[in-house]
C-alpha positions in Angstrom: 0.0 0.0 0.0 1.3 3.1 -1.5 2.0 5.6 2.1 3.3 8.8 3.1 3.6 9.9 6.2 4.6 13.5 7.5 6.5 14.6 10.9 8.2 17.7 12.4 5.8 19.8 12.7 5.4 21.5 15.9 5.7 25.4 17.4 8.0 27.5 16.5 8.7 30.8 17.4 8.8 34.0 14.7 12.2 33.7 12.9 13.1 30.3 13.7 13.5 26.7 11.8 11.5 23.9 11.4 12.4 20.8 9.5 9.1 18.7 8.1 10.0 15.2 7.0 8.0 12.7 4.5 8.9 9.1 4.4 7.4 7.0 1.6 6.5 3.2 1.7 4.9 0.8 -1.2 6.4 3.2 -4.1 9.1 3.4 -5.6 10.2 6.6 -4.5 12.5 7.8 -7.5 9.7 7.8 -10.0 7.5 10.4 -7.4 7.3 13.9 -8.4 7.3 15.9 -4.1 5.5 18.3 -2.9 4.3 20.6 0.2 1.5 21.7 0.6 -0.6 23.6 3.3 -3.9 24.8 4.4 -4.5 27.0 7.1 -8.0 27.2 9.1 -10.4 28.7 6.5 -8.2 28.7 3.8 -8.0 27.2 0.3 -4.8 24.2 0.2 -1.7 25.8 -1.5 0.8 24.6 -2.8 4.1 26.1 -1.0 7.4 23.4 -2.9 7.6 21.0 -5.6 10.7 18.4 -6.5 11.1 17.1 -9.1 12.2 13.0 -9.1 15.0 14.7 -11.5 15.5 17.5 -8.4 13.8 20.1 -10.2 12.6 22.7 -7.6 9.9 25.4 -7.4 8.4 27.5 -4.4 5.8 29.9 -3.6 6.5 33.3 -3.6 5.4 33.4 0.0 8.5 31.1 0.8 10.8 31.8 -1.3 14.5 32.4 -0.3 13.4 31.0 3.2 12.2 26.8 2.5 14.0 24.7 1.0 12.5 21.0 -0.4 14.7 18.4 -0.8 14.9 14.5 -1.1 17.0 11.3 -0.1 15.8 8.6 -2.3 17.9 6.1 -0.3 16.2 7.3 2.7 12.2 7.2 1.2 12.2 10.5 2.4 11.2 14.1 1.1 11.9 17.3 3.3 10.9 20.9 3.9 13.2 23.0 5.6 11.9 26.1 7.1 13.8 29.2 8.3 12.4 32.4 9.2 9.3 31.3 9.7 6.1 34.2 9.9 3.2 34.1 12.0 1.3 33.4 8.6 3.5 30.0 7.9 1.0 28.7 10.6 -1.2 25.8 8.7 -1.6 22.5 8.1 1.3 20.7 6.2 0.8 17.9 3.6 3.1 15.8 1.2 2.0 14.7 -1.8 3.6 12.5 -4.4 2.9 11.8 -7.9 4.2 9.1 -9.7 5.7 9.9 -13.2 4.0 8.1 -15.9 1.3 6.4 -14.5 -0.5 9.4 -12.6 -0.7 7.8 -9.3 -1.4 10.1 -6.4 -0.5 10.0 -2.8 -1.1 12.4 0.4 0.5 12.5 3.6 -2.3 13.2 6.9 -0.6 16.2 7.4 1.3 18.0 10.1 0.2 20.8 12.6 3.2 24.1 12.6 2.3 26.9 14.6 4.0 30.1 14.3 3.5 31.9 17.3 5.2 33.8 20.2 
């Protein structure tokens, strides 16, 4: 069964770092097109990253210069690392993965960051 689950989330305060971690199971993880997304209360699901299974990256404007997505295909494991996180970073964080090809689709549940003093 194709899986994703996300981690890291947490509180953070104004200006500090969070590291949000997606680890794959029942794909093969090198054919998956990553991404973030996240949807705060009220609010429509954006997309804030994407990567590529080449490593082709793309942000948001709203983070860019301040995540950074990445992968570790030996790991299973697709990151976002955030710095200078905003009050308005504050939403619910989901990864999604998209296998090249043949379309499939998988979402993480998701994972709570709080940007707050």
């Amino acid at each position: 069964q194709v899986q994703l689950v996300e981690s890291g989330g947490g509180l953070a305060q104004p200006g500090g770092s969070l590291r949000l971690s997606c680890a794959a199971s029942g794909i093969i993880f090198s054919n998956f097109d990553m991404a973030w997304y996240r949807q705060a209360p009220g609010k429509e699901r954006d997309l804030v990253a994407t990567i590529t299974r080449l490593g082709t990256t793309n942000y948001a404007d709203s983070v860019k210069g301040r995540f950074t997505i990445s992968r570790e295909n030996a790991k299973n494991t697709a990151y976002l690392e955030m710095n200078m996180l905003k009050p308005e970073d504050t939403a619910v964080y989901y990864c999604k993965g998209t296998a090249r090809f043949s379309g499939v689709v998988a979402w993480g549940q998701g994972t709570q960051v709080t940007v707050s003093s």
